[in-house]
C-alpha positions in Angstrom: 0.0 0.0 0.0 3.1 2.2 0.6 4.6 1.6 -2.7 0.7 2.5 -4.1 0.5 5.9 -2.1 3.7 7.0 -3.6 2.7 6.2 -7.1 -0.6 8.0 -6.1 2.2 10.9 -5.6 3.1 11.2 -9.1 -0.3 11.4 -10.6 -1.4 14.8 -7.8 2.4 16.0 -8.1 3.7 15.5 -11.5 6.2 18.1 -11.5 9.5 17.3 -9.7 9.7 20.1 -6.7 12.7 19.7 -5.8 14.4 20.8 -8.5 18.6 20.2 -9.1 19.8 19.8 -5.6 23.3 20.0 -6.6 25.6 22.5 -4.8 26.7 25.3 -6.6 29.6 27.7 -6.3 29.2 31.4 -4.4 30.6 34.2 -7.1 34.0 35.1 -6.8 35.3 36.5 -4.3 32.3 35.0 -2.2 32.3 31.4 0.3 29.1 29.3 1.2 28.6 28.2 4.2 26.5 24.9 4.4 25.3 23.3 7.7 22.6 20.6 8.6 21.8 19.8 11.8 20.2 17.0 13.6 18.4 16.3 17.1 17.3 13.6 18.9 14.8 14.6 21.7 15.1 11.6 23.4 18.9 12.9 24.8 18.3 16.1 24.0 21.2 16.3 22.3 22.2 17.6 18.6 25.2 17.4 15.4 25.8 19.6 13.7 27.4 19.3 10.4 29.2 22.7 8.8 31.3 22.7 5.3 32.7 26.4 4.1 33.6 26.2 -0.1 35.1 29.1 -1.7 34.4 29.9 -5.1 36.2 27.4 -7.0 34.4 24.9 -4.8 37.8 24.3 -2.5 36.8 23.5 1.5 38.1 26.1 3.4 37.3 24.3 6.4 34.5 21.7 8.0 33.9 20.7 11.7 31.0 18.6 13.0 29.7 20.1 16.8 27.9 18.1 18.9 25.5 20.6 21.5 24.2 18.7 24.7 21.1 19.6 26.6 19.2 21.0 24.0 15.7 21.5 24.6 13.9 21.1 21.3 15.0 21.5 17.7 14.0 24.8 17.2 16.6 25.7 19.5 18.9 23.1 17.4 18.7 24.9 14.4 19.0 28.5 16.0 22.1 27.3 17.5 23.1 25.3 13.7 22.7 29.2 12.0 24.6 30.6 14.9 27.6 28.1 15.1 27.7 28.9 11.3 28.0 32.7 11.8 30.6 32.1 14.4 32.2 29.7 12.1 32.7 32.5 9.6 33.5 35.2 11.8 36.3 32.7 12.6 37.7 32.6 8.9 37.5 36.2 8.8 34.2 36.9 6.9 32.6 39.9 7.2 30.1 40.5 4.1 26.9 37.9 3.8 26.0 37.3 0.3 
């Protein structure tokens, strides 16, 4: 029945809306920052994941962070957003594209 629901999918959604998910490079002389976090409520605990390309897609740096007593994943992903500010701060950026 699973397999049927997601076939169902197709028919209501026909367009693909995720469109090309592929990581593409910041103009020059620009770096992207990419994080995704993760929390599990049972330890209330979360890992973050952080990757900073420059331009001609080089990785300036990357760091995983786990965060302990984390009350929900709202809080997660404030703290994900501002571990990556701090991050870039870190490598000297000051101008947000």
């Amino acid at each position: 029945s699973y397999i049927s629901e997601l076939d169902g999918l197709n028919k209501v959604l026909p367009i693909n809306l995720l469109g090309d998910a592929r990581w593409k490079p910041p103009k020059n002389p620009f770096a992207r920052i990419n994080l995704d976090a993760t929390y599990k409520t049972l330890g209330k605990r979360s890992c973050l994941g952080l990757v900073v390309r420059g331009s001609n897609g080089r990785v300036f740096d990357s760091r995983i962070v786990i965060n302990e007593n984390i009350p929900s994943a709202f809080t997660a992903d404030a703290l994900a957003c501002a571990q990556g500010i701090q991050l870039g701060l870190d490598l000297g950026v000051t101008i947000l594209e």
